[in-house]
Gaussian input, Z-matrix of N, CA and C with variables (Angstrom, degrees):
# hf/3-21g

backbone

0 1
 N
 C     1     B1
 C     2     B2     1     A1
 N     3     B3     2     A2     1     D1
 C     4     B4     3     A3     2     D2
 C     5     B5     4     A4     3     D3
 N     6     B6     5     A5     4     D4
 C     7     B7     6     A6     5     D5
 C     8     B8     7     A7     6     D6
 N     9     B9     8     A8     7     D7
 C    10    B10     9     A9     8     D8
 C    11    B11    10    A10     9     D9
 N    12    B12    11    A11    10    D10
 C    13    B13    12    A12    11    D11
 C    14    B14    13    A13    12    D12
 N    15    B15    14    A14    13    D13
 C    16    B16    15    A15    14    D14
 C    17    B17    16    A16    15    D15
 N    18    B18    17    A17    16    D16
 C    19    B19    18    A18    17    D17
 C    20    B20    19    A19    18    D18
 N    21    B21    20    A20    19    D19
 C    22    B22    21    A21    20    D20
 C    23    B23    22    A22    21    D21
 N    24    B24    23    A23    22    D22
 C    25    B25    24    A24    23    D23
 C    26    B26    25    A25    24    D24
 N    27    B27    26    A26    25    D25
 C    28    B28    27    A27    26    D26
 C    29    B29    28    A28    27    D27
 N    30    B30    29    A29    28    D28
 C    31    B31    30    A30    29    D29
 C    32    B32    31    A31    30    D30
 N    33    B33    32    A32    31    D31
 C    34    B34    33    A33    32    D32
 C    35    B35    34    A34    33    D33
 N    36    B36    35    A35    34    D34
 C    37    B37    36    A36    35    D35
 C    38    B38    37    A37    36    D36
 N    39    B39    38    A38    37    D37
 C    40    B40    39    A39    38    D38
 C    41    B41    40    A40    39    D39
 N    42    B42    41    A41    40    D40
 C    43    B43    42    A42    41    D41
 C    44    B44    43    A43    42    D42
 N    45    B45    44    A44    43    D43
 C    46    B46    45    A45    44    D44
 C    47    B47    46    A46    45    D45
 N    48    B48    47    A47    46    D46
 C    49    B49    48    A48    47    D47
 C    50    B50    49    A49    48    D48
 N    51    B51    50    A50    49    D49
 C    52    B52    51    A51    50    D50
 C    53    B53    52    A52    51    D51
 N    54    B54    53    A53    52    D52
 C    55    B55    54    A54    53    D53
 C    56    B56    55    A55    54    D54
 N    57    B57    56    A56    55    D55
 C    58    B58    57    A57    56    D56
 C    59    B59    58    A58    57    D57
 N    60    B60    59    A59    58    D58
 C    61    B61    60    A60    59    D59
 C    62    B62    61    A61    60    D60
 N    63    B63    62    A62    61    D61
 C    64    B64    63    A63    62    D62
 C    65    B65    64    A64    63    D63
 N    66    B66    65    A65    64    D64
 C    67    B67    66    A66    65    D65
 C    68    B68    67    A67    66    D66
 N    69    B69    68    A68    67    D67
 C    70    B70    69    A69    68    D68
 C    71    B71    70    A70    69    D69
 N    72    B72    71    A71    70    D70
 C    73    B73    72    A72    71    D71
 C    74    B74    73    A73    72    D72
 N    75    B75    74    A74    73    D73
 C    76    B76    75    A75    74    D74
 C    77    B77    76    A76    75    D75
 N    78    B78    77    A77    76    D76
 C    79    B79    78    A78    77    D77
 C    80    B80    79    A79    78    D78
 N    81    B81    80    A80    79    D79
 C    82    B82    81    A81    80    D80
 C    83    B83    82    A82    81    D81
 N    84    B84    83    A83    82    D82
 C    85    B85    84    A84    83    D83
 C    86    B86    85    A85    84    D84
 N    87    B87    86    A86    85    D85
 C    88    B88    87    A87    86    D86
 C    89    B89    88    A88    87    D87
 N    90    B90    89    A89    88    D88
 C    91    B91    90    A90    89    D89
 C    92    B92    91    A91    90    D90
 N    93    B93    92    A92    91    D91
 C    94    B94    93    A93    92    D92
 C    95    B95    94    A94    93    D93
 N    96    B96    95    A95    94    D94
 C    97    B97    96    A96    95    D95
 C    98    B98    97    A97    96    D96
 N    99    B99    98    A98    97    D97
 C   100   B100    99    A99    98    D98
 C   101   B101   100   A100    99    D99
 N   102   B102   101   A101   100   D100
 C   103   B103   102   A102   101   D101
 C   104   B104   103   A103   102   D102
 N   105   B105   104   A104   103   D103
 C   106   B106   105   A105   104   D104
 C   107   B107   106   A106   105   D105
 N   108   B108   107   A107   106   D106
 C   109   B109   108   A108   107   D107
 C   110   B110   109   A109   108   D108
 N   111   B111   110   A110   109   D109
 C   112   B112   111   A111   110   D110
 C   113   B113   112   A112   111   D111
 N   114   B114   113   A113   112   D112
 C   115   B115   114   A114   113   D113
 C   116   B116   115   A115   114   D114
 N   117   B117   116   A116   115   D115
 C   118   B118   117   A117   116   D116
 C   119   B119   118   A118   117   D117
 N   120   B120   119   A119   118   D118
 C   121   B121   120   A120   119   D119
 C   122   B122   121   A121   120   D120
 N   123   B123   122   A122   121   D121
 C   124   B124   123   A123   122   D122
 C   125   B125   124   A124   123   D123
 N   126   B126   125   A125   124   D124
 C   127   B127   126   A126   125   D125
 C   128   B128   127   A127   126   D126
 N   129   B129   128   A128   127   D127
 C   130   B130   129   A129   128   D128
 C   131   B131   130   A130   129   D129
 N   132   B132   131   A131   130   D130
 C   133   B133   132   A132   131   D131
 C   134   B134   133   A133   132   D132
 N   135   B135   134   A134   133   D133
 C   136   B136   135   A135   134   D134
 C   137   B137   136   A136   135   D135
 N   138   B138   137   A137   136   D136
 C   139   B139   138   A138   137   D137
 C   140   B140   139   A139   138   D138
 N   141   B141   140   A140   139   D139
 C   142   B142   141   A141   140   D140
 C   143   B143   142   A142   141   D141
 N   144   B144   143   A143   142   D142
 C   145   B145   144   A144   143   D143
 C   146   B146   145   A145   144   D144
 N   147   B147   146   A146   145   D145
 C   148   B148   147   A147   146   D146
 C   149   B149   148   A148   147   D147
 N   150   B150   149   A149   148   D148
 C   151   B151   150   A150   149   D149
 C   152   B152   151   A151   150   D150
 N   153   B153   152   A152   151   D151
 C   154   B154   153   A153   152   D152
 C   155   B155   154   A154   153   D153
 N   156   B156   155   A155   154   D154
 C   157   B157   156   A156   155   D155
 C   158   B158   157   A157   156   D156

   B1=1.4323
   B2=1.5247
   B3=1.2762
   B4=1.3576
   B5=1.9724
   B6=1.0488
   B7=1.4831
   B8=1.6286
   B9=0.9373
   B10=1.3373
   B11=1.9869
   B12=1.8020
   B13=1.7797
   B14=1.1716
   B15=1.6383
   B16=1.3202
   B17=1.4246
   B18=1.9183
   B19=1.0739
   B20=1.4905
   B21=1.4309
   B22=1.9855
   B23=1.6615
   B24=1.4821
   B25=1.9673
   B26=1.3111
   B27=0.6338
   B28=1.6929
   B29=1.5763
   B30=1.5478
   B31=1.4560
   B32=1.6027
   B33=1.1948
   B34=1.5562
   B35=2.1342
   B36=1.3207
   B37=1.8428
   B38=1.2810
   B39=1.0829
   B40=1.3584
   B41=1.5474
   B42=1.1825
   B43=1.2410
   B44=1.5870
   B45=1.6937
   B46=1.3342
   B47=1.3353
   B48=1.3063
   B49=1.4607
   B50=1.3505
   B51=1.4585
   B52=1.5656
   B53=1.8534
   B54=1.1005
   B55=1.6000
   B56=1.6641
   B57=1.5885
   B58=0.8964
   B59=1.6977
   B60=1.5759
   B61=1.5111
   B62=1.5254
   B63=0.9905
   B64=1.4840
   B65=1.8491
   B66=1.3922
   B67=1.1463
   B68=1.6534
   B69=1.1223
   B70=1.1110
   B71=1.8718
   B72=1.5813
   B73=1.2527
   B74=1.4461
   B75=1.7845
   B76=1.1068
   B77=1.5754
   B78=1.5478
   B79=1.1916
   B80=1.3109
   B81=1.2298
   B82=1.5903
   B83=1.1604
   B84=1.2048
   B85=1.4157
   B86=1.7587
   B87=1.2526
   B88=1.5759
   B89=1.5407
   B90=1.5310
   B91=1.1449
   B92=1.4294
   B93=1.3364
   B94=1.6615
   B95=1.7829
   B96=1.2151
   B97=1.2999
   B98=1.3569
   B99=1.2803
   B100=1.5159
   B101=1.2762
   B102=1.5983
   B103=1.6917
   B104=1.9036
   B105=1.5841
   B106=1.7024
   B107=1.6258
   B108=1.2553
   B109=1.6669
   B110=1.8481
   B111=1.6133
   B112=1.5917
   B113=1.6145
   B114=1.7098
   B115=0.7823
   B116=1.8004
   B117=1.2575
   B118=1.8316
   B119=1.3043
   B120=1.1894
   B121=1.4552
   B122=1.8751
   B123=1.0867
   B124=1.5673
   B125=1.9268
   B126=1.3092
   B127=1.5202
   B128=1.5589
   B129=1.4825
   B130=1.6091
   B131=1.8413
   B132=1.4121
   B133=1.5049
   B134=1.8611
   B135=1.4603
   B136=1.6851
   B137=1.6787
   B138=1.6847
   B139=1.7510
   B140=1.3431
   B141=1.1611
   B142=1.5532
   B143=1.2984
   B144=1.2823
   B145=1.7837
   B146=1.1701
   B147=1.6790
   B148=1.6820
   B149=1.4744
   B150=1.5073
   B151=1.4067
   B152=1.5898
   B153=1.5843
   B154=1.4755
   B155=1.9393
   B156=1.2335
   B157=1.5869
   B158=1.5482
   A1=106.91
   A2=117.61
   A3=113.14
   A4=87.09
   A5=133.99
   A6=129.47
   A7=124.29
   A8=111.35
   A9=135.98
   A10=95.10
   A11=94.52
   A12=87.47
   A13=119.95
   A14=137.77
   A15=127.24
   A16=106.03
   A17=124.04
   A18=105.47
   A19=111.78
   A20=111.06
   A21=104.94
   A22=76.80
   A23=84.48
   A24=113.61
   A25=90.37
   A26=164.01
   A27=149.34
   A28=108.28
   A29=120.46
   A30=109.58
   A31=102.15
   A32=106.96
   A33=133.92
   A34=72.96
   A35=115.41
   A36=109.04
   A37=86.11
   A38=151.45
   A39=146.62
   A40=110.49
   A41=121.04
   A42=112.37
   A43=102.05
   A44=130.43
   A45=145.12
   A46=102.57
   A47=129.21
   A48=122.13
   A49=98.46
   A50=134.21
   A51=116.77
   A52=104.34
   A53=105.35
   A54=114.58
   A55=111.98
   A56=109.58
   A57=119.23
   A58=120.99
   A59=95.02
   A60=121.55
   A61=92.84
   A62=132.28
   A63=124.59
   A64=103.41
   A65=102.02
   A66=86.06
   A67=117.72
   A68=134.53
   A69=110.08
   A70=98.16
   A71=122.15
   A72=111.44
   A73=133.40
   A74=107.18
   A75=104.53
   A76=94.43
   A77=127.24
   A78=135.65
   A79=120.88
   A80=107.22
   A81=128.15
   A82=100.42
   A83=109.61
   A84=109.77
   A85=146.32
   A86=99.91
   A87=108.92
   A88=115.33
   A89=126.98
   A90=113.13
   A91=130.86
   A92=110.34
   A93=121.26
   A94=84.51
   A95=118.69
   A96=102.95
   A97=149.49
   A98=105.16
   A99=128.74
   A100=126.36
   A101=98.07
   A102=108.83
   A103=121.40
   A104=100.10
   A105=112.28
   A106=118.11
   A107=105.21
   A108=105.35
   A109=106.17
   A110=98.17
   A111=99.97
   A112=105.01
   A113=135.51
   A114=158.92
   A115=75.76
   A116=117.35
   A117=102.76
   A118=105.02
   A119=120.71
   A120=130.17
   A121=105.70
   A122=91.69
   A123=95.05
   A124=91.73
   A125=88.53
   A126=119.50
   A127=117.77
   A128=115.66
   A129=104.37
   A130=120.25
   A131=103.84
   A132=115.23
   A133=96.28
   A134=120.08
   A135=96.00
   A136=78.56
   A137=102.71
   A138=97.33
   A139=123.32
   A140=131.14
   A141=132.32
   A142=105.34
   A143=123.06
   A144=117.46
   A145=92.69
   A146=88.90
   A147=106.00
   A148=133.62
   A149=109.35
   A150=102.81
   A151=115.42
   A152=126.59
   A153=126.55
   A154=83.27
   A155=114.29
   A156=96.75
   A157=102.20
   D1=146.06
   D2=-143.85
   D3=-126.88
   D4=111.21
   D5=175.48
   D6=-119.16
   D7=119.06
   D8=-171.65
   D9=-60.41
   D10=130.15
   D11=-178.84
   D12=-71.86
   D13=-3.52
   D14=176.64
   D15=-82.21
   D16=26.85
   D17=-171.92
   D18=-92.72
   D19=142.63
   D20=-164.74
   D21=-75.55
   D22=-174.43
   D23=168.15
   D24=-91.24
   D25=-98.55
   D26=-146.90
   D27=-33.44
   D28=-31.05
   D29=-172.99
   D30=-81.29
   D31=-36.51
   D32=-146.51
   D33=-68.97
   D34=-70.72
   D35=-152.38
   D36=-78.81
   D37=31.21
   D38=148.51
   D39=-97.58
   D40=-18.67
   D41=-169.35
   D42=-125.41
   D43=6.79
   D44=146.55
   D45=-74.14
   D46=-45.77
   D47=-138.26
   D48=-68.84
   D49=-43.44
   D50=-162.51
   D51=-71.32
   D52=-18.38
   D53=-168.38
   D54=-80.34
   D55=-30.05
   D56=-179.33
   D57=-75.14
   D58=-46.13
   D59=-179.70
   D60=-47.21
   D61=-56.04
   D62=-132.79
   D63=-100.12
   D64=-26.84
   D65=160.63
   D66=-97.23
   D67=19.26
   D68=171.69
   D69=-109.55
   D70=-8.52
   D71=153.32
   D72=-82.30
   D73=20.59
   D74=-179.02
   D75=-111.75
   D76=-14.57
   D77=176.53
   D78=-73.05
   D79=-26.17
   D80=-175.59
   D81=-83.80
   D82=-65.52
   D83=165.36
   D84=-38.19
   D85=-25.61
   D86=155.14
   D87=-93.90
   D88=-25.15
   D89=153.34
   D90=-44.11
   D91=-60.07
   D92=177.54
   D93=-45.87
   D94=-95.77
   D95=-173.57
   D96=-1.77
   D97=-46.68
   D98=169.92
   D99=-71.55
   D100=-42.14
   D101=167.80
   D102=-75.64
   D103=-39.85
   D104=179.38
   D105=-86.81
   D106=-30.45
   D107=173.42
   D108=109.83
   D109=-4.47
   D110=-153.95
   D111=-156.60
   D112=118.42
   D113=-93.92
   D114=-120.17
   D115=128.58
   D116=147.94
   D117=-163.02
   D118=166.76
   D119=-165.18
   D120=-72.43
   D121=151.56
   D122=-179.28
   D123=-133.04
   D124=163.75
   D125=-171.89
   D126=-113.46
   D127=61.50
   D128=173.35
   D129=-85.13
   D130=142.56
   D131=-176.65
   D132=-99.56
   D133=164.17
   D134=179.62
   D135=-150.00
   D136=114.67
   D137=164.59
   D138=-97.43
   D139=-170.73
   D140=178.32
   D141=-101.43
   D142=-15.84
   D143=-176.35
   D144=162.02
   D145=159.12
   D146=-179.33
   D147=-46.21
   D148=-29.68
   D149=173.00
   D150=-61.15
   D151=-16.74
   D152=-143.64
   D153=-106.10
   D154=-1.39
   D155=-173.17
   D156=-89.86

């Protein structure tokens, strides 16, 4: 991914976040697996900092 330097942090975790999300619900997701025996969807939310939870 190629980013231009006038990019703020607000553009920048807006434009990680779907990329990020998905692999770490695909990581989670083989955990649960590992721990339950049996594959199921999980639900991650991803904030920017404590005030946003």
């Amino acid at each position: 991914m190629s980013l231009p330097a006038s990019l703020s942090v607000e553009k920048l975790f807006q434009k990680i976040t779907p990329v990020a999300l998905r692999e770490a619900e695909t990581i989670v997701a083989a955990m649960v697996e590992d721990l339950e025996g049996e594959r199921r969807e999980v639900d991650l939310d991803i904030h920017q900092g404590p005030s946003s939870l």
